[in-house]
C-alpha positions as CSV (number, residue, x, y, z in Angstrom):
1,X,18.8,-3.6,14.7
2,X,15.6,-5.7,13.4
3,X,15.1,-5.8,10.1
4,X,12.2,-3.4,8.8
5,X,9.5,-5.5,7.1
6,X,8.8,-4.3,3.6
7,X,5.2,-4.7,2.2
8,X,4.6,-7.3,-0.2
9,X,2.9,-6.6,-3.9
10,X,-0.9,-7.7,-3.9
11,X,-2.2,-10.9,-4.5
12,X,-5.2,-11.6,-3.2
13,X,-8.1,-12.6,-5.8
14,X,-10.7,-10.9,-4.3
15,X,-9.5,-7.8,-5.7
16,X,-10.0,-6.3,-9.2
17,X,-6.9,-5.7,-11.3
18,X,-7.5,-2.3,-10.6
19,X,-7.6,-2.7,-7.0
20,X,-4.3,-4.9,-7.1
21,X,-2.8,-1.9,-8.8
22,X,-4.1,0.9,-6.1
23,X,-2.8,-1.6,-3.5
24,X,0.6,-2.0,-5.3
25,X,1.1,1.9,-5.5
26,X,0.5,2.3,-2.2
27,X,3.2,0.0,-0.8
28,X,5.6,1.2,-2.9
29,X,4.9,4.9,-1.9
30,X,5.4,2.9,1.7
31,X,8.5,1.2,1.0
32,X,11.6,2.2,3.6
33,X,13.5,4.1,1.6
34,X,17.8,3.7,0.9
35,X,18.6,5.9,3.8
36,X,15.9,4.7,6.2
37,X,12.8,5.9,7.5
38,X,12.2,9.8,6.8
39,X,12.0,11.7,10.9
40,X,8.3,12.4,9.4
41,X,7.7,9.0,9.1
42,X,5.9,6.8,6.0
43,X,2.6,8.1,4.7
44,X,0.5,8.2,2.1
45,X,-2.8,8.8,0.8
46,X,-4.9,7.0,-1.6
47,X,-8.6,8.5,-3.4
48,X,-10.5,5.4,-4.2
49,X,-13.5,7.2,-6.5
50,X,-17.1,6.3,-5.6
51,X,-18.3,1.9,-6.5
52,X,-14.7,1.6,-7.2
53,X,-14.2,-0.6,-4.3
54,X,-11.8,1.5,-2.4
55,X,-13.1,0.1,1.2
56,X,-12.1,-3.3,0.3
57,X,-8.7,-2.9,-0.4
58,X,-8.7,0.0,2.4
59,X,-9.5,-2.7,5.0
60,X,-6.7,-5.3,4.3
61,X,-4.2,-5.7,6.6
């Protein structure tokens, strides 16, 4: 079986601090967990408020 790629921690220096840390959250929440990847699969949401910069961390691949 291939092994499942697991996101990396933010690094880029375009983003705010808080932006690195919305980022961060998010790939933990989307980390593969111990007994593998739930039948439901991997979500999760994030709420960026208004000027925060949400779309720009939204957009990164």
């Amino acid at each position: 079986m291939a092994q499942a790629h697991q996101p990396q921690p933010a690094s880029d220096g375009d983003l705010d601090p808080h932006q690195n840390e919305a980022v961060d959250a998010a790939l933990r929440r989307l980390s593969i967990p111990a007994g593998g990847v739930p039948p439901e699969g991997l979500r999760t949401q994030a709420i960026a408020a208004t000027g925060s910069g949400g779309g720009q961390w939204s957009s990164r691949p």
